[in-house]
C-alpha positions as CSV (number, residue, x, y, z in Angstrom):
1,X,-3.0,-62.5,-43.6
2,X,-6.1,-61.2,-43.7
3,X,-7.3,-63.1,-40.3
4,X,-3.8,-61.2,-38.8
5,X,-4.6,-57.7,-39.7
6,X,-8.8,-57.5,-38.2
7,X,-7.5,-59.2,-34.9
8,X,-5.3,-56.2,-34.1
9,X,-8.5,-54.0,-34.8
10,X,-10.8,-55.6,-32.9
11,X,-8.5,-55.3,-30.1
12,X,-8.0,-51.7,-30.6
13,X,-11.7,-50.7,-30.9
14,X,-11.8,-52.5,-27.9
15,X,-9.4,-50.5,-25.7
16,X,-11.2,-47.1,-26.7
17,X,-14.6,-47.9,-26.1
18,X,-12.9,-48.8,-22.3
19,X,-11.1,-45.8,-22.3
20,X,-14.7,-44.0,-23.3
21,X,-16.3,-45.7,-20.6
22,X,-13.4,-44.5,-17.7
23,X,-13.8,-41.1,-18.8
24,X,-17.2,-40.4,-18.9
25,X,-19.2,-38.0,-21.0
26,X,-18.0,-34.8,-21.4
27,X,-18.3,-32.2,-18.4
28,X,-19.7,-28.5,-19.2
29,X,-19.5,-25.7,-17.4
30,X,-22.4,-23.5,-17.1
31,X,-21.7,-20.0,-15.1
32,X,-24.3,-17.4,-14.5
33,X,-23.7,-13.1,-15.3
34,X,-25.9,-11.2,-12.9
35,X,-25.5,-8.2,-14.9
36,X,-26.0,-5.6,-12.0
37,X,-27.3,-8.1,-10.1
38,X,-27.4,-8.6,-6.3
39,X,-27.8,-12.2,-5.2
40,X,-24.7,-14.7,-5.1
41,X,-25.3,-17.8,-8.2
42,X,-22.6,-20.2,-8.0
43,X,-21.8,-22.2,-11.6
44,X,-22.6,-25.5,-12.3
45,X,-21.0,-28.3,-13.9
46,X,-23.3,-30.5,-15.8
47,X,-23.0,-33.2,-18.1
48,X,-23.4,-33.4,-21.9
49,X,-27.2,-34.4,-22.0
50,X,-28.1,-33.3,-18.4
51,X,-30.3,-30.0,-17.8
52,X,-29.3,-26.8,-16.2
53,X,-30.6,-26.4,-12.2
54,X,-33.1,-23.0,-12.7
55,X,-31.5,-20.8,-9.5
56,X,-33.9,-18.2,-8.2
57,X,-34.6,-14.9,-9.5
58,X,-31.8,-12.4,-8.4
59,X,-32.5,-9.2,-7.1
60,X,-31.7,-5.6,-7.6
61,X,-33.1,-2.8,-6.5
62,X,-34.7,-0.7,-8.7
63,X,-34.5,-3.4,-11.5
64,X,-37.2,-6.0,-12.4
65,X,-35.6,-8.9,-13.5
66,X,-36.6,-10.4,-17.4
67,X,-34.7,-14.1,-17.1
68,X,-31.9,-15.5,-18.5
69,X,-30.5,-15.1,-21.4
70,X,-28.0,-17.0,-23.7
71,X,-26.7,-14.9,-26.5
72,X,-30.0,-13.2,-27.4
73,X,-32.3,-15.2,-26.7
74,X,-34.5,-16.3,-23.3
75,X,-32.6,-19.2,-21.8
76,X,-34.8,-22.9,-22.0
77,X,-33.9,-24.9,-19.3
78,X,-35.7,-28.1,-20.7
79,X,-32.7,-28.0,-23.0
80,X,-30.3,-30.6,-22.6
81,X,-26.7,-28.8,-21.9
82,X,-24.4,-29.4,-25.0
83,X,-21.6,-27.3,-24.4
84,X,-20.0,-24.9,-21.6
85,X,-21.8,-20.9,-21.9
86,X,-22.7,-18.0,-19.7
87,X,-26.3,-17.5,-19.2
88,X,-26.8,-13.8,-18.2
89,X,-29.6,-11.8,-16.2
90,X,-31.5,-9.1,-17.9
91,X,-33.2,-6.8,-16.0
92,X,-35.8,-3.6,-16.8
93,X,-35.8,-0.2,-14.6
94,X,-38.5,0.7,-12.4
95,X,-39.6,3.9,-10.7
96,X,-39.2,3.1,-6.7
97,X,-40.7,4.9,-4.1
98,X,-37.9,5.9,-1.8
99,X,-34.8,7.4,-0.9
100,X,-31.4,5.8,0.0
101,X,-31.3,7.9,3.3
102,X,-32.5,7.7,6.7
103,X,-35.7,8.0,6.8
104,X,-36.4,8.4,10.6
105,X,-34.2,8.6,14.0
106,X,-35.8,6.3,16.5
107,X,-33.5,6.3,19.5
108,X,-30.3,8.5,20.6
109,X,-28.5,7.7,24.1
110,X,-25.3,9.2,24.2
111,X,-22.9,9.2,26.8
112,X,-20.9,11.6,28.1
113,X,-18.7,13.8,26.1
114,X,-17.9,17.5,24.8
115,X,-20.5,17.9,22.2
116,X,-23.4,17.2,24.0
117,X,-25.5,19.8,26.1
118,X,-24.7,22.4,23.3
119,X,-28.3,22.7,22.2
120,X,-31.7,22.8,24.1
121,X,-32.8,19.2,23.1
122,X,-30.7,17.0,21.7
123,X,-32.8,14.1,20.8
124,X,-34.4,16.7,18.5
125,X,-31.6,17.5,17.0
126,X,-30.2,14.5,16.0
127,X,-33.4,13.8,15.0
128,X,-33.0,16.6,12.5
129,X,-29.5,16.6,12.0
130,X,-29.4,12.5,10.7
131,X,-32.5,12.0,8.1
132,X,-32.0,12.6,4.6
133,X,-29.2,13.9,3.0
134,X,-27.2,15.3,5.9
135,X,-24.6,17.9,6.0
136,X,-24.8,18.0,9.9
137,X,-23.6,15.3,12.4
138,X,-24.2,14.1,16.1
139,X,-21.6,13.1,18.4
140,X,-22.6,9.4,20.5
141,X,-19.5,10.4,23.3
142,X,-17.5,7.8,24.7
143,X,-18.1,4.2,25.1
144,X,-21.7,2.8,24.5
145,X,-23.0,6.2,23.2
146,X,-25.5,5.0,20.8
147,X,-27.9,5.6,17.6
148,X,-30.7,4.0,16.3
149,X,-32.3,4.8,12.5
150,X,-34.4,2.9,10.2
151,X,-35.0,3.7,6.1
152,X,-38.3,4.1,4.3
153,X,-37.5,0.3,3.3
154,X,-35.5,-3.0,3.9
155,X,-31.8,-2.8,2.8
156,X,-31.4,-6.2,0.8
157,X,-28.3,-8.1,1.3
158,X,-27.0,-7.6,-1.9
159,X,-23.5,-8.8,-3.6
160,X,-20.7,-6.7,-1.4
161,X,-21.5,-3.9,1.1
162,X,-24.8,-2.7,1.9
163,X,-25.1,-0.3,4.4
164,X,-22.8,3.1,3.9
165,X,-22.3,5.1,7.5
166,X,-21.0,8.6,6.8
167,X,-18.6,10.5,9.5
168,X,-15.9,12.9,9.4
169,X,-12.5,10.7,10.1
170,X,-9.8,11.9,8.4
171,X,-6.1,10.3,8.5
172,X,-5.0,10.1,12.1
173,X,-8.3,11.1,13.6
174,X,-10.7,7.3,13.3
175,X,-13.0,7.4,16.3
176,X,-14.6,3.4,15.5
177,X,-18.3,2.8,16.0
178,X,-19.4,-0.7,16.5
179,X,-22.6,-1.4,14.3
180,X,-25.6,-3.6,14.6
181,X,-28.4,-4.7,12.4
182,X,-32.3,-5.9,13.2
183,X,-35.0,-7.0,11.4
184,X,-38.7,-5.9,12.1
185,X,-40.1,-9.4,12.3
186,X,-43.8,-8.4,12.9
187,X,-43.6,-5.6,10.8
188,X,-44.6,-2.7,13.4
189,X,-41.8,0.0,12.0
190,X,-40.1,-0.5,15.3
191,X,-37.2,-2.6,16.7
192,X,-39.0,-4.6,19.8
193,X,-37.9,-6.3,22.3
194,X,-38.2,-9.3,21.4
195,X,-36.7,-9.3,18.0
196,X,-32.8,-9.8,17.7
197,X,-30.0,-7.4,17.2
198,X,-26.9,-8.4,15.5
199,X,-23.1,-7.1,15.2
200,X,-21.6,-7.0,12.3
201,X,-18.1,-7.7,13.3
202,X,-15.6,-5.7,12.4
203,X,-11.9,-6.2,12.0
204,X,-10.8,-6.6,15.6
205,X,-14.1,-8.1,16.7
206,X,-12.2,-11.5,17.2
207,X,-8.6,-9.9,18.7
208,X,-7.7,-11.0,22.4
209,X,-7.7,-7.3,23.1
210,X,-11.1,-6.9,22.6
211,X,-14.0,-7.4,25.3
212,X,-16.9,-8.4,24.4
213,X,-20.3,-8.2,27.2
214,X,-18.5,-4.9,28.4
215,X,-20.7,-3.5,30.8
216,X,-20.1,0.3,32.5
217,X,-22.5,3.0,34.2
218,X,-21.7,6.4,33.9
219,X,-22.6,8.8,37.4
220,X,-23.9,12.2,37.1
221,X,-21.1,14.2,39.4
222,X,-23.2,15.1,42.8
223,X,-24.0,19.0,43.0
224,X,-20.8,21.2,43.4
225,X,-18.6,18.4,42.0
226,X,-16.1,19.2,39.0
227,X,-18.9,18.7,36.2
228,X,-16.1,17.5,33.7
229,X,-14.7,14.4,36.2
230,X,-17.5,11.3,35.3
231,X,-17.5,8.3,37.8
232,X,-18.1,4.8,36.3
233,X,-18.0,1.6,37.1
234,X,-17.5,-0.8,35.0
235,X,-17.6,-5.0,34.9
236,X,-15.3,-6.9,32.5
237,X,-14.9,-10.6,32.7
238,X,-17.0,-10.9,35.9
239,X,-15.0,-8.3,37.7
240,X,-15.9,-5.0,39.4
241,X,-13.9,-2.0,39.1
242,X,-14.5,2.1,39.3
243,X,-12.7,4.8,38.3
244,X,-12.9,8.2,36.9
245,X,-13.2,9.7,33.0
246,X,-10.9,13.2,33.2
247,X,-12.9,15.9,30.7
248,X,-10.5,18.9,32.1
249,X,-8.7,19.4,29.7
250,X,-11.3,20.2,27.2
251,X,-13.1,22.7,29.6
252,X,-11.9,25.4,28.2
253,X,-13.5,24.6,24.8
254,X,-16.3,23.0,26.2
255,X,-17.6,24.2,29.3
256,X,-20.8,22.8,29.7
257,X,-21.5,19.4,32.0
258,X,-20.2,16.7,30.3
259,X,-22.5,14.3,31.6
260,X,-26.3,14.5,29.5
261,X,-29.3,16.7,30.4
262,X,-31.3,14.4,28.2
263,X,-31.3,11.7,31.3
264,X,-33.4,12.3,34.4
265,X,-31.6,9.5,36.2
266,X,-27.9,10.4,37.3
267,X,-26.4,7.0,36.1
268,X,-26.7,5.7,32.3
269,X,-25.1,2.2,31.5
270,X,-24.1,0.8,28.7
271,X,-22.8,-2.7,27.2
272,X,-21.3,-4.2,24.1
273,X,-18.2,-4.8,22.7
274,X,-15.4,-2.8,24.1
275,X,-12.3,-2.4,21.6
276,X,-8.8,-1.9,22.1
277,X,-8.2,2.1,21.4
278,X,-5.6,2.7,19.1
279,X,-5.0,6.3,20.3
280,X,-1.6,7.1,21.4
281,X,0.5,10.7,21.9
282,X,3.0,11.1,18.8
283,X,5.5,13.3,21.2
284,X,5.6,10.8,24.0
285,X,8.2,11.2,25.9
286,X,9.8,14.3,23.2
287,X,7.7,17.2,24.0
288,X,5.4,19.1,26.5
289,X,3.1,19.5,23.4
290,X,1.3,16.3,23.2
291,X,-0.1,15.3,20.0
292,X,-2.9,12.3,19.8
293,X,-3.1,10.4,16.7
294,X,-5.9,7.8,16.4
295,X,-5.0,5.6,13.6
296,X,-7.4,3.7,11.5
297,X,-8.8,0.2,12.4
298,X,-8.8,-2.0,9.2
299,X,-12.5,-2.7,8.5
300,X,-15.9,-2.8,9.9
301,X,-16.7,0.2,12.0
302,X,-17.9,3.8,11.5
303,X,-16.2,6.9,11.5
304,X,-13.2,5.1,11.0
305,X,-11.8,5.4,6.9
306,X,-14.0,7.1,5.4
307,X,-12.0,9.4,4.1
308,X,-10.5,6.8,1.6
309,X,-13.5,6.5,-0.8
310,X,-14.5,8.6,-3.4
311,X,-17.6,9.6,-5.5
312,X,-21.1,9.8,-3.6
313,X,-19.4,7.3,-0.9
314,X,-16.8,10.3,-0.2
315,X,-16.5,9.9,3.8
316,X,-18.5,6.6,4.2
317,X,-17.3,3.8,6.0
318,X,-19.0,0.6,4.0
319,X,-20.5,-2.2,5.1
320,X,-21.8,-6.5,4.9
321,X,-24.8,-7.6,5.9
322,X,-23.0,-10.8,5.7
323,X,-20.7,-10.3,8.4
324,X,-23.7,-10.3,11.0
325,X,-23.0,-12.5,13.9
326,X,-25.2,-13.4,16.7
327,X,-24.0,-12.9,20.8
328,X,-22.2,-15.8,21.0
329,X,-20.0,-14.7,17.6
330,X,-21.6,-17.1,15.5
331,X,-22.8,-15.8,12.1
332,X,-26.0,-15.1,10.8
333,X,-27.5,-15.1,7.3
334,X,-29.7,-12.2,7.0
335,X,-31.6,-11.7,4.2
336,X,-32.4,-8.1,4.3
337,X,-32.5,-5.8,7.8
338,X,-35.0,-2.7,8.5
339,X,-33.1,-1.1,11.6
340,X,-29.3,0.3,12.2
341,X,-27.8,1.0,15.6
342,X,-24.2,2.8,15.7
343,X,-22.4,3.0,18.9
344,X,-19.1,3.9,20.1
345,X,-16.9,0.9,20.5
346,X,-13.7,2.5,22.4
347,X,-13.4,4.4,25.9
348,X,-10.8,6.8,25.6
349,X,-9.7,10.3,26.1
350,X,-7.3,12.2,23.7
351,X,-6.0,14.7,26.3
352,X,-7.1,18.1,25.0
353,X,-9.5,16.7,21.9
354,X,-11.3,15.0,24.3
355,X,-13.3,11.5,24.0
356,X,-13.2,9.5,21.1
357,X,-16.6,9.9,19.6
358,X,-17.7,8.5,16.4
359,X,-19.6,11.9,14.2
360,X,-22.4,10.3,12.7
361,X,-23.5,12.5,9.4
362,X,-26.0,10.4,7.3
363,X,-26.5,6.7,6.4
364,X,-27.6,5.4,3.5
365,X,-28.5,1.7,1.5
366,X,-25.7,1.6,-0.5
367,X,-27.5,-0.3,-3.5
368,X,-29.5,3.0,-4.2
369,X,-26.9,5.1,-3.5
370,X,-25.0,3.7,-6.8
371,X,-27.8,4.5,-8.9
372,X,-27.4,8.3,-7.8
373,X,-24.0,8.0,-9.2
């Protein structure tokens, strides 16, 4: 009897410690709290007797960071990992030299449009108008009118948008301006030649619609020519073709050339990315009164939506380093950039309120922005 009854329990121990075995020890799971933080950790699953990986030290700006932390007390990663917990960055503020704003204006080549030739010089102004904590705004004119701005450091990429672009959109008026990123690889405070720029694509970066190596040249009109009629010529896909931007209609607001004084050639050409315009005239086809709206695109360009955030980012259009992508659309992890270029990414006239022109106010690095909040 007694023979009959340890049989069945040998056999049974047997079956668990099998069953043990298939399973494996247990499997903990070991996530990381940046607390503010603005580097990406991804968790880790670890199991019972193995050690936590040590990921590097996040960043954020202003913050030095402490360690990590379980509970209280300073993480030890020589301990063997027991159960599943939430080790959390602690971080101490510290004074910063420097300001979220644009620091300096290195470069402005518009094209043509209504707003320029209003002032004397008008690199100076937007030279002026752009740096620090603007109230003012330049206008880049149509297609490939273009920007260039640095800060008094590198803007980190962070966790989530970087880089905030303030314009003046509001609902039914986006003007989009395409923008790119470099880094100052030798460290001479300027964007050479040498060293890349990158795009970070927008929303309809990757559309059919769009065109991307778009190349034109605008013409000074020859003496005693209708100053508001600009020749161009433009290549897309290879192919050649001219034709004429119509400023008329805004003449009567805008008198002035339309082409820039700034240039002492008569032609200034452009390339880039060329989108789709989204303008169209609401009373098509039901009035003499036109009406242009210019909706919004969805992401990814200045001067476009602005007018959707709130707080300190009131009228800034936000932005990823992440989304950086070289000239064959590939992307590009970029650590941190030193140098912003903002250009106008549609050719189009709106009858009567002329060329679509992104109004560039200020720029700013986004992670010391919030801390203004």
């Amino acid at each position: 009897m007694v023979k009959r009854i340890i049989l069945p329990l040998m056999l049974c121990v047997l079956f668990m410690a099998c069953e043990s075995a298939e399973e494996g020890l247990p499997v903990f799971e070991v996530s990381f709290d940046l607390n503010g933080g603005e580097s990406k950790i991804e968790g880790q699953q670890l199991e019972a007797g193995e050690y936590v990986l040590k990921p590097a030290d996040p960043n954020r700006y202003a913050y030095l960071f402490e360690g990590w932390y379980k509970g209280d007390v300073v993480y030890d990663f020589n301990a063997p990992v027991e159960e599943s917990f939430t080790l959390r960055a602690e971080w101490t503020k510290v004074e910063v030299d420097g300001t979220p704003w644009i620091s300096e204006v290195l470069d402005f080549r518009p094209a043509p449009g209504q707003f320029l030739n209003k002032v004397e010089d008008d690199l100076a102004a937007a030279k002026e108008n752009l740096v620090g904590n603007s109230h003012q705004f330049i206008s880049l004119g149509t297609f490939g009118g273009q920007v260039t701005f640095k800060f008094d450091h590198p803007i980190n990429n962070g966790e989530g948008e970087d880089l905030a672009i303030f314009g003046n959109a509001f609902e039914g008026n986006s003007e989009p301006g395409i923008v790119m990123v470099c880094q100052d690889l030798n460290g001479n405070g300027y964007p050479d030649e040498e060293e890349p720029w990158f795009e970070l694509a927008g929303s309809d970066h990757f559309e059919k619609e769009t065109i991307r190596d778009y190349l034109v040249t605008y013409f000074r009109p020859e003496e005693g020519a209708d100053t508001h009629l600009i020749p161009y010529t433009e290549v897309v896909n290879g192919q050649e073709n001219s034709g004429m931007m119509d400023f008329t209609l805004v003449r009567d607001f805008h008198p002035q050339p339309m082409f820039p004084d700034m240039y002492s050639e008569d032609s200034v050409t452009f390339s880039g990315t060329l989108l789709k315009s989204k303008t169209y005239n609401q009373n098509e086809g039901q009035s003499d009164n036109p009406y242009y709206v210019s909706p919004k695109f969805d992401w990814g360009y200045a001067d476009n939506a602005g007018y959707e955030q709130e707080g300190i980012f009131r009228g800034a259009d936000l932005f990823d380093i992440d989304h950086a992508i070289d000239s064959q659309g590939r992307s590009v992890k970029l650590e941190q950039i030193d140098f912003v270029r903002v250009y106008t990414g549609v050719r189009d006239i709106a009858g009567w309120l002329g060329e679509l022109s992104p109004e560039i106010i200020k720029a700013a690095d986004v992670h010391l922005l919030k801390n203004l909040e």
